[in-house]
KEMARLUM-568561 format. One line per 2 residues: their letters; for each residue x, y, z of C-alpha. Coordinates in nm, 4 decimals. Layout:
N
A = X:Y:Z ~ ...
***
This chain:
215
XX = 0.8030:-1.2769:-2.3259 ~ 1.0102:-1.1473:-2.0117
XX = 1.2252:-0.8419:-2.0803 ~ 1.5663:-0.8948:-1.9806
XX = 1.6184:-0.8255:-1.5971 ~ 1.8334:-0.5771:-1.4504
XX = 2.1264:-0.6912:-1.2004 ~ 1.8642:-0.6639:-0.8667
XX = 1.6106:-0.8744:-1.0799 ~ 1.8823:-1.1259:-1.1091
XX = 1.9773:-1.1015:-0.7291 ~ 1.6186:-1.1702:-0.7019
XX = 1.5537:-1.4427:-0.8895 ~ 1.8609:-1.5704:-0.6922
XX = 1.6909:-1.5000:-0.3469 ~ 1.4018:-1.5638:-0.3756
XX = 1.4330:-1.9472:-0.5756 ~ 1.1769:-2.2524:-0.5443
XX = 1.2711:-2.3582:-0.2046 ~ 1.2121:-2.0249:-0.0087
XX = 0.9292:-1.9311:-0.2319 ~ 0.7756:-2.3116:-0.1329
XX = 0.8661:-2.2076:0.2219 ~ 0.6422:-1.9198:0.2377
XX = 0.3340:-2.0043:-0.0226 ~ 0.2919:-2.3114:0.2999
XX = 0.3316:-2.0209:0.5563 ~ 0.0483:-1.8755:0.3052
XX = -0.1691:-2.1112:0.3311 ~ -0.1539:-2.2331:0.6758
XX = -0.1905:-1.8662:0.8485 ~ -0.2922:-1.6666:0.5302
XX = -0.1523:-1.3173:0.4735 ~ 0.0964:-1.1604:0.7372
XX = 0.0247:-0.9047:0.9274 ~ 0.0942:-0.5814:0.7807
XX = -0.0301:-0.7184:0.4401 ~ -0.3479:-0.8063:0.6592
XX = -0.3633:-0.4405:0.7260 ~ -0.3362:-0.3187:0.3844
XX = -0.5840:-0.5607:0.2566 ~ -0.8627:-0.4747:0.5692
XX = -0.8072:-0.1080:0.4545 ~ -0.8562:-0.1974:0.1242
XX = -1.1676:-0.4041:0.1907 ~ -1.3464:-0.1095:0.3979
XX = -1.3044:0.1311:0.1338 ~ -1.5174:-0.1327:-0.1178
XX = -1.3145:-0.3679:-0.3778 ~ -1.6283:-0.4995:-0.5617
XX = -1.6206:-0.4779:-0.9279 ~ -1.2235:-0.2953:-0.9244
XX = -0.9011:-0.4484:-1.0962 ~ -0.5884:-0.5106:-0.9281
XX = -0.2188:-0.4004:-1.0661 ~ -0.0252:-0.6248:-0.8008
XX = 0.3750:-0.5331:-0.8253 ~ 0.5826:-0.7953:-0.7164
XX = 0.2803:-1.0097:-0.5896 ~ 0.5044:-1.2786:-0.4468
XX = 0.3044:-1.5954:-0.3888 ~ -0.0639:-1.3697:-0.4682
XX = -0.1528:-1.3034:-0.1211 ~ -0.2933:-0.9747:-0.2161
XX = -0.4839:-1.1029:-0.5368 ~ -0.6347:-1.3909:-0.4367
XX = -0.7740:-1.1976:-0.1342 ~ -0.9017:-0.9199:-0.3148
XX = -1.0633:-1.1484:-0.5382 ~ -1.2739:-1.3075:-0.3397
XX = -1.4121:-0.9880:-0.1668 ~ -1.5332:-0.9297:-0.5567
XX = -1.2434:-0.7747:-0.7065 ~ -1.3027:-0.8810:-1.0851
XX = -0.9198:-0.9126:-1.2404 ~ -0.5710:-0.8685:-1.1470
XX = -0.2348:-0.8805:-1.3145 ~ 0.0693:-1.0269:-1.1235
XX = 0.3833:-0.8314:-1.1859 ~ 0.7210:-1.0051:-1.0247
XX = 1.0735:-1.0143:-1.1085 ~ 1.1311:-1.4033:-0.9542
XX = 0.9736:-1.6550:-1.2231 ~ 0.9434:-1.8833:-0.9070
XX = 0.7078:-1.6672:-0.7194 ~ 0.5141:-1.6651:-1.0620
XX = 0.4732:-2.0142:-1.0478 ~ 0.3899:-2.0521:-0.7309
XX = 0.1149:-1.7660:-0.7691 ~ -0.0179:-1.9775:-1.0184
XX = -0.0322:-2.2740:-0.8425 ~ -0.1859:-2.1220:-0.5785
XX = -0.4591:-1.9702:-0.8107 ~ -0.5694:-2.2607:-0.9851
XX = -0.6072:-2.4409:-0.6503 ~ -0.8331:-2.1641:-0.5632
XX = -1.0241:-2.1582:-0.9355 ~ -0.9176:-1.8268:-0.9404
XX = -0.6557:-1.8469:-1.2238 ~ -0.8548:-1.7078:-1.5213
XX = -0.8814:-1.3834:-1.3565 ~ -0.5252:-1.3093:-1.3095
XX = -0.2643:-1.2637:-1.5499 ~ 0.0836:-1.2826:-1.4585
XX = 0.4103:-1.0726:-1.6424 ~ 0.7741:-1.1606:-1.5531
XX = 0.9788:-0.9316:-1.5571 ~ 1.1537:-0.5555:-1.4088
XX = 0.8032:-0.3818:-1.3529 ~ 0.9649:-0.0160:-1.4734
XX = 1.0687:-0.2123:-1.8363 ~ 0.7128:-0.2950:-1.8271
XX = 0.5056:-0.0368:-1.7221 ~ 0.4316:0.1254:-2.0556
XX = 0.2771:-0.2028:-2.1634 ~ 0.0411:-0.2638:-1.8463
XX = -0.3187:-0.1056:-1.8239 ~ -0.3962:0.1453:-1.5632
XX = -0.5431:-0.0966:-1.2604 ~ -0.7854:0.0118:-1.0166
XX = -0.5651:-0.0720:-0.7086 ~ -0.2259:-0.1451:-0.7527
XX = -0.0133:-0.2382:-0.4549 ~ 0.3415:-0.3017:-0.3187
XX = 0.4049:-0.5333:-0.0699 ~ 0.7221:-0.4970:0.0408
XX = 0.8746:-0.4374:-0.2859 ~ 1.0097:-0.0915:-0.2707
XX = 1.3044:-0.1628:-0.0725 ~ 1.3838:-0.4506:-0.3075
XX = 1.4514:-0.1767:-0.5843 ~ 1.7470:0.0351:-0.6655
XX = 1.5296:0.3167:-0.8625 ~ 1.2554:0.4048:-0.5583
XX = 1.1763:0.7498:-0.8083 ~ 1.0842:0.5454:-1.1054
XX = 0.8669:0.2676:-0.9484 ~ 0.6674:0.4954:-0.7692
XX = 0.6461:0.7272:-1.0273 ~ 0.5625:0.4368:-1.2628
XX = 0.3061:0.2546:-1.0785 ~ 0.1417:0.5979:-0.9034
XX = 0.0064:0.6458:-1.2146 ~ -0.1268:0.3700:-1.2646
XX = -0.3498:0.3241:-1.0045 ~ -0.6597:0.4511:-1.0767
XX = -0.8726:0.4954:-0.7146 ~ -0.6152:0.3615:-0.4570
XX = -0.2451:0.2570:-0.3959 ~ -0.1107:0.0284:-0.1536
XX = 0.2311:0.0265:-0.0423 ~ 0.3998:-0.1998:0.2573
XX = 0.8218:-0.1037:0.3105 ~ 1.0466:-0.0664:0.5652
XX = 1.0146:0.2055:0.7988 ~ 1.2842:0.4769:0.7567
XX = 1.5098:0.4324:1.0695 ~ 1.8935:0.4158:1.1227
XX = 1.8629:0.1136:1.2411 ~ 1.6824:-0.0726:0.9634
XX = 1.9743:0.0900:0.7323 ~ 2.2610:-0.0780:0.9323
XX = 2.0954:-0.3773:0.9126 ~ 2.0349:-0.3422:0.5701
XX = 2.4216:-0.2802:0.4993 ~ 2.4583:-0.5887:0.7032
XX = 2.2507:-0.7925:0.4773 ~ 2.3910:-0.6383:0.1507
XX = 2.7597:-0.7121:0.2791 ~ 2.6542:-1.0483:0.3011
XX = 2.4840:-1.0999:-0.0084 ~ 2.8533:-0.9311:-0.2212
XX = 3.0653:-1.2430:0.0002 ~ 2.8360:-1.4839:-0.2115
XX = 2.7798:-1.2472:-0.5432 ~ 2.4294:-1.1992:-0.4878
XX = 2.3402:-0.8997:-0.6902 ~ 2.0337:-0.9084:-0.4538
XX = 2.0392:-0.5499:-0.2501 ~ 1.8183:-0.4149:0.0289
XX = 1.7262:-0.0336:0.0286 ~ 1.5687:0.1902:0.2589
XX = 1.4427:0.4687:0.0763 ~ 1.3546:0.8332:0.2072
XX = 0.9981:0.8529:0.2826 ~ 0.9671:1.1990:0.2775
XX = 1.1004:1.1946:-0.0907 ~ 0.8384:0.8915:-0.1763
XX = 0.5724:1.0667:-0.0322 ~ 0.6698:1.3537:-0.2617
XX = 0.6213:1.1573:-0.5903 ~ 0.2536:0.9708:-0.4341
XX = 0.1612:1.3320:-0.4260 ~ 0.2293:1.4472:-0.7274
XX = 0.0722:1.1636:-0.9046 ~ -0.2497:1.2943:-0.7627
XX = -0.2877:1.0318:-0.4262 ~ -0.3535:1.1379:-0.0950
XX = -0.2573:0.9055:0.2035 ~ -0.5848:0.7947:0.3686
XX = -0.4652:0.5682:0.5773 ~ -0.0804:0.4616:0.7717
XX = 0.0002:0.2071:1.0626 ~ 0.3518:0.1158:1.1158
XX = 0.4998:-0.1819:1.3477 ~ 0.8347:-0.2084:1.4652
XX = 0.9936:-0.2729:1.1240 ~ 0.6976:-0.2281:0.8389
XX = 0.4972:0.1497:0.7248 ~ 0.1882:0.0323:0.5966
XX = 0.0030:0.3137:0.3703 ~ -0.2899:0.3341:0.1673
XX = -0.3581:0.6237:-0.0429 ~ -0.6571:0.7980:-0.2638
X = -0.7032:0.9290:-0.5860
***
């Protein structure tokens, strides 16, 4: 059963409902994983994901699992705060046969954290700047990542903070708890490296960092 969800997890499962989540599991499957998830995922690959589990936090439709898994990652467990990126996950896996080896939890990832195995990999795809509390995710799912830990999020510009005010002015006008953060990467990178990861591996595009670190 779903813990209940804290104000942003409402704004999300606002935001993110059946229509936009439909929207981009098509997008999914016509063109398969954007770009910068791409790169995470090719980093990912070339460091060897046969025989590892997946902790995927805010998976959104499963681009990241059902990737992994067929390069021969065994398992992976679907965290995500919007119920309809759950289902579409799922629908997505069983098209693929791939749904016995994923498990999915609804629900604010730091309320369930305590209750999740250590993974493997465990990745964020553009999931940190959809959270309030940037110290206790990454502290919380750091740990839990066994060999290596993904992370996709904004890049740490002023620009990409006005527009993010922008965006969060709009969403009060329509009482969308749903906020946008830019968090300082210097104070991230902080708390990746004193869970014991060291970056192995960074691109960035005009908006997106892309990082993959190593226990």
């Amino acid at each position: 059963m779903a813990k209940p969800c804290c104000s942003q997890c409402e704004g999300i499962e606002l935001t993110f409902d059946e229509e936009s989540v439909d929207n981009d599991l098509r997008a999914y499957r016509a063109e398969g994983p954007d770009k910068t998830t791409a790169w995470m995922l090719d980093e990912l690959e070339e460091q060897g994901v046969e025989g590892l589990t997946l902790l995927d936090i805010g998976g959104g439709v499963g681009a990241i699992q059902h990737e992994l898994l067929v390069k021969g990652a065994i398992s992976a467990v679907h965290v995500d705060a919007s119920s309809a990126y759950i289902a579409a996950a799922q629908r997505e896996a069983k098209r693929r046969k791939l749904n016995d080896r994923i498990q999915w939890r609804h629900g604010n990832f730091v309320d369930l954290a305590a209750e999740l195995a250590p993974a493997d990999i465990v990745t964020l795809d553009k999931v940190i700047c959809c959270y309030d509390d940037m110290p206790g995710l990454v502290r919380s799912s750091a740990r839990l990542a066994k060999r290596y830990y993904g992370i996709v999020l904004p890049r740490d510009t002023w620009w990409f903070r006005a527009a993010a005010r922008a965006a969060n002015f709009v969403q009060r006008i329509f009482r969308n708890p749903f906020q946008l953060f830019v968090h300082p990467h210097k104070k991230m990178e902080g708390i990746i490296r004193k869970a014991g990861l060291k970056r192995i591996y960074a691109k960035d595009n005009f908006i997106w960092h892309v990082a993959v670190y190593k226990r």
